[in-house]
N, C-alpha and C positions, 0 to 999 in steps of 0.2 A: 417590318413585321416584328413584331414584340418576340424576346426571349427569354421562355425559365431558367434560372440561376437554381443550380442544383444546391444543397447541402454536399460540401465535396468530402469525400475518404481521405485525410488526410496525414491516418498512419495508417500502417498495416491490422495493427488493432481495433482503429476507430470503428465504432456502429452509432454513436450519433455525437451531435455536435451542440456547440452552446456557444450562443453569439453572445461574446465579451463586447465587444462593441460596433456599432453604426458610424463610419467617416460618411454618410451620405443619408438624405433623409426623403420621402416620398415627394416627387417635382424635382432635384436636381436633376443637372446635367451630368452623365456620367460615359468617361473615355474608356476605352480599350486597352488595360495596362494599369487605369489607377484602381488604386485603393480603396476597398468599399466599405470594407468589415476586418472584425479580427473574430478568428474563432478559435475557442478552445476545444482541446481533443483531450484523449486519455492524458495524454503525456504534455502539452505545450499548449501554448496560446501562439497560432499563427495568424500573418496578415493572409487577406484573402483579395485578388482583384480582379475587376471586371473582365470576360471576355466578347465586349460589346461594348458599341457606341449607342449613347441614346438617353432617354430619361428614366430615373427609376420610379415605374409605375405603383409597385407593390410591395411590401415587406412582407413577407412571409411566416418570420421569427422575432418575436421582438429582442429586445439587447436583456442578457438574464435568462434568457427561456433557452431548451433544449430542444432539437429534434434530429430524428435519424436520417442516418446519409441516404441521398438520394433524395430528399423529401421538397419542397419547394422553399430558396431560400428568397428570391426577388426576381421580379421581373422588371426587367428593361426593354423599352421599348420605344416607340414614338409618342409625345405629347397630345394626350385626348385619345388613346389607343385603346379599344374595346376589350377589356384581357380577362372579362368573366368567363368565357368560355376555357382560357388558361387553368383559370385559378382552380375551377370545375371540374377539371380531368387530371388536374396536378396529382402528385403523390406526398399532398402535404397531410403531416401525419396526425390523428383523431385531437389530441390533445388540441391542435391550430386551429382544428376546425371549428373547436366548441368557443375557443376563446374569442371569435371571430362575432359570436351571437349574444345580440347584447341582453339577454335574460340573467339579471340578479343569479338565480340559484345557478349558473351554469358556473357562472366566476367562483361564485363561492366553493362549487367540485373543484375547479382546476389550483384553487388556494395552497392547498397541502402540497402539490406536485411541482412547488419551485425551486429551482435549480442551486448550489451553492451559493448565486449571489446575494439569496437572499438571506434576512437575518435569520438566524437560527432560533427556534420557538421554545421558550421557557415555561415550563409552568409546576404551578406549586399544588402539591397533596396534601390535605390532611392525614396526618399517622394515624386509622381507625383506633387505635388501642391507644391513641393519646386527647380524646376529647374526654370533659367532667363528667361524672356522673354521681350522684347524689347515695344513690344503693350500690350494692356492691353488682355484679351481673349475675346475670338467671341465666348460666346453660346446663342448669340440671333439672330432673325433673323426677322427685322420687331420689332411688339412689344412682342412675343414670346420669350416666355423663354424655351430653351430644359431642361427639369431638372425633377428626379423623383419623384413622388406626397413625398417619406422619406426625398428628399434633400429637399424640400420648405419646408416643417414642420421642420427640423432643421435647418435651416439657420433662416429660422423667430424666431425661440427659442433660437439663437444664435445673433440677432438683425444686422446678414447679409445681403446684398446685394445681392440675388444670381444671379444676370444679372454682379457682377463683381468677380462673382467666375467660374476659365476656368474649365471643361468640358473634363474627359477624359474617357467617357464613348463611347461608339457605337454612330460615325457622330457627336462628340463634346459635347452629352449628358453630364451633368452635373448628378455625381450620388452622395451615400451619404459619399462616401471616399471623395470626392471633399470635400464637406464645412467640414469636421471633420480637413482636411489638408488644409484648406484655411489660407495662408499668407497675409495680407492686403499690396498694394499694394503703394507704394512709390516713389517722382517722384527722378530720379538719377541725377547728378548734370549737366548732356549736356540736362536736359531738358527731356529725355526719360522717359519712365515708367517701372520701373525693380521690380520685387519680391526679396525679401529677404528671401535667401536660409536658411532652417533651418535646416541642418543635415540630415542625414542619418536612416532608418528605419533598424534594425537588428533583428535576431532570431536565435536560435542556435535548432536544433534536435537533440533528445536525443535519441536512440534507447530504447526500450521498455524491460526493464527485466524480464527472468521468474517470480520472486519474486510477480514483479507490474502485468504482462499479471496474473497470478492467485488471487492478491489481487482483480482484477478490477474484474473478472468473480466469483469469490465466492462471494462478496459482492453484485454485480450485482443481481444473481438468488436468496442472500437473502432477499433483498430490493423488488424487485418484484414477488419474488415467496410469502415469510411468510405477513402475515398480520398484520404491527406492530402498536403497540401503545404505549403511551408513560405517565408514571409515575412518577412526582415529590415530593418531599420531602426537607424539609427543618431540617436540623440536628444542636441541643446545643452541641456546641462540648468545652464547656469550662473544665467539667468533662477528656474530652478525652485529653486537652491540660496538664491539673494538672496530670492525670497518665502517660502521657510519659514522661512528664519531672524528676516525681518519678524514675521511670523504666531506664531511661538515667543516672542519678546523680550518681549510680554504676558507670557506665565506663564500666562493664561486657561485655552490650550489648546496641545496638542501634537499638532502635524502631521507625518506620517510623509510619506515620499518613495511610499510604498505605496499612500496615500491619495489622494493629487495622482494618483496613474497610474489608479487605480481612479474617480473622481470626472470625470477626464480621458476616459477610457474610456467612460463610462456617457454623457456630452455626447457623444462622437464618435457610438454607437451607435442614437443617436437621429435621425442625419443619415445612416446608413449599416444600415436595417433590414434589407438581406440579411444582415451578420453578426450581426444577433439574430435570427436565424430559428435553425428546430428542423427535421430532418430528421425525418417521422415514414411513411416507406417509401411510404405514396400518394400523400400531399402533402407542401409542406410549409408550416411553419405561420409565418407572418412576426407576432412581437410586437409587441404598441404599446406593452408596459412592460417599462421596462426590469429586470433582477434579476442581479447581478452575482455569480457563486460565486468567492468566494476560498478557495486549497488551504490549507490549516491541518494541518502537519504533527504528527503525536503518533506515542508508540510504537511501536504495531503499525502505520502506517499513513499514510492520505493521509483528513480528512475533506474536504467543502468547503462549508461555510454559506454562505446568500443574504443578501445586502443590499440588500433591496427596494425598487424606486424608487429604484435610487440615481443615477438623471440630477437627480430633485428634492431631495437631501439635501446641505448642506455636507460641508467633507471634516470638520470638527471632529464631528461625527454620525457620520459614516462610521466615522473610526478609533474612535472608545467602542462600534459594533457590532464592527467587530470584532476588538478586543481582547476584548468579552466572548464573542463565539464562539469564540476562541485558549484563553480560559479553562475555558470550559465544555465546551470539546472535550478537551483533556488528561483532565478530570475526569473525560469519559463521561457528561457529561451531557447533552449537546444531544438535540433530541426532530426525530421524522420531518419538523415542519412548518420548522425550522433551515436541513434541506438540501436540502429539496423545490424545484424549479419552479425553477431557474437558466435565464439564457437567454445568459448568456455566461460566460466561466472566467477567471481571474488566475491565476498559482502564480509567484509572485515569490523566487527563490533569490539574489537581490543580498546578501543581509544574510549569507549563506553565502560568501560571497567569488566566488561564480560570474559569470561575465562574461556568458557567454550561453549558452542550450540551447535545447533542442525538445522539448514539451510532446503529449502523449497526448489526443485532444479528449476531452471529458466529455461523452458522450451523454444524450440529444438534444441539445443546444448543438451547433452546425454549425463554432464558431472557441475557440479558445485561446490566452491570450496568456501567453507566457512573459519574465519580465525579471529581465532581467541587474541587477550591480553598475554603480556612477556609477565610473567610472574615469580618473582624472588623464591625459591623452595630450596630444603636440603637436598641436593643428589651427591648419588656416588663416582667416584672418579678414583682411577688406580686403588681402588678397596679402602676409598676414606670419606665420609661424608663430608660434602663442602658445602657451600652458600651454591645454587645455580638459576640462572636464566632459562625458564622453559615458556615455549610459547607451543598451544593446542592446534592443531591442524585438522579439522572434520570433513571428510567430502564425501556429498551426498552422491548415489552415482544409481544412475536409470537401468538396471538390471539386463533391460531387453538389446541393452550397447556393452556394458560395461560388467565383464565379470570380478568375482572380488579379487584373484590373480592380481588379474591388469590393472584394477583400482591400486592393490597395494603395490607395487611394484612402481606405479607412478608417484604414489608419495612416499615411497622411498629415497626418490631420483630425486623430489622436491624436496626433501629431509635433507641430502649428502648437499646441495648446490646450497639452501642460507647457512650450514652449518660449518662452511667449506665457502664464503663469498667468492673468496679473489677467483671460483671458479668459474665464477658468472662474466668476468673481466676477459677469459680467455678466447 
């Protein structure tokens, strides 16, 4: 008896899928256990494999296209096997369906709705306000000016003429594209009056990757659903620059400034468990272990892998997880168990030259720490200005867990441990 191959959930985030590719094609022979397809989800490209013996009757998706979980991905069945009445009752989603009917203009709708793999669509504008014209333009009439109350406030801020800028709005209306694209007007050498054409306007469309369609809606519902606030701190990190460079001088291992704040971190949070709590709408849930998500930027995107139990792990542990999560994330490879179950967030932009910002929390996690670069400034020490190393500490923190108390009191504890290393050793 023939069976449908669902579109599987394959994170917690996933709602649909996009078949990266086909190991199997409509007539093969297909086992229980192999290999059929790879799909991509928000976060990764996994392999996917059969749970049946048989032939594969049906594709459902083709390789490039997208469809929601649950929707029909292939049928496997027996060879010559009746499977319209399948395919009929399936929950393959509208888009499959149309693609399936071979009418011209149907293909043509589903054109626009292709998925990253396709190439990204270019195309070129003309600048209205940069084609010839022989007269100068008519958008007066009388001593009237057609022009929107936006175009006169910027052409006058722009110290324009706007009785000699033309009008390509509704009846020769002068709007605010006009004076933004106004070319000044030049007499041509027979005596005429010609514009000077100035190039071409371009854009190129990107289609929308799962990756981004879920960065945009989980950060979305947390920016407007949690109610954040935000905590600075200012960190001596001169103490932290003499112990790495100690700690490096081996050659054994290599310690990143990332790792000391993340290792720092995971100690403070253990002394300060309202900011490892989880907001979960009834209750909320306060951790006893710690699990530290660092942002790991790629391509399309933000991932953020856990490194679990990281209050019990050196930092020399720390940074080899995760450089191999930096690694395996680029490649698309990390797997749902990677970035599951964080109970607190890093996203460290110092190595970017950024000094300091404000970080979007990572739901369920109730705080987020955002850090700046280590930056050379005068501070003061025993009542003398000197040369000092300061590095910005921002944490975003979900109101409905985290009062401002508890928030500073936990970077304070984060502030005494990098400023204070060998405390982290004890």
């Amino acid at each position: 008896m023939a069976e449908i191959v669902y579109m599987p959930k394959l994170s917690d985030t996933m709602t649909e899928g996009v078949v990266a590719e086909w190991h199997k094609k409509v007539g093969d022979k297909v086992a229980s256990g192999e290999l059929i397809a790879e799909i991509e989800t928000d976060k990764a490209t996994m392999e996917f494999e059969s749970f049946y013996d048989g032939v594969l009757l049906y594709i459902g998706v083709e390789k490039g296209k997208g469809a929601p979980v649950n929707s029909i991905l292939a049928i496997i069945g027996q060879e010559g096997e009746d499977i319209s009445a399948l395919i009929a009752g399936g929950a393959a989603p509208k888009a499959e369906e149309k693609k399936k009917e071979p009418a011209k203009e149907e293909s043509a709708k589903e054109e626009p709705k292709k998925e990253e793999t396709s190439k990204p669509e270019v195309k070129e504008v003309s600048k209205p306000a940069a084609s010839a014209v022989t007269t100068a333009p008519s958008a007066v009439t009388g001593d009237r000016v057609f022009a929107s109350p936006l175009a006169k406030k910027l052409a006058d801020e722009k110290g324009i003429d706007i009785s000699s800028v033309r009008g390509t709005g509704d009846q020769g209306r002068i709007v605010k594209r006009d004076v933004e694209h106004y070319v000044p007007y030049v007499p041509a050498s027979g005596g005429a009056v010609q514009q000077i054409a100035s190039g071409t306007e371009s854009y190129e469309d990107v289609p929308v990757s799962q990756m981004r369609k879920t960065i945009a809606r989980r950060l979305a519902e947390s920016k407007f659903t949690a109610p954040h606030f935000y905590l600075t701190i200012n960190v001596d990190m001169d103490n932290a620059i003499a112990a790495r460079k100690a700690m490096n001088e081996s050659g054994e291992v290599k310690i990143s400034f990332n790792d000391m704040v993340i290792k720092a971190s995971a100690l403070a949070l253990t002394k300060h468990p309202a900011v490892n709590s989880s907001w979960l709408g009834d209750v909320i849930r306060k951790n006893h272990h710690v699990n530290v998500g660092v942002a790991v930027a790629v391509d399309e995107g933000l991932l953020v892998p856990v490194v679990r139990f990281a209050n019990t792990k050196g930092m020399a542990q720390i940074g080899e997880e995760v450089r191999a999560y930096a690694k395996r994330a680029k490649e698309k490879k990390l797997q749902p168990a990677d970035w599951e179950g964080s109970t607190f967030t890093i996203s460290n932009l110092g190595m970017f030259g950024i000094d300091n910002f404000t970080a979007i929390i990572n739901p369920p996690d109730s705080c987020i720490l955002a850090v700046g670069g280590i930056q050379q400034i005068p501070v003061v020490k025993n009542n003398q200005v000197v040369p000092g190393n300061v590095m910005t500490l921002t944490l975003s923190c979900d109101h409905r867990v985290v009062d401002g108390a508890t928030g500073a009191a936990f970077l304070q504890t984060l502030k005494s441990y990098l400023e204070n290393p060998v405390t982290m050793l004890v």
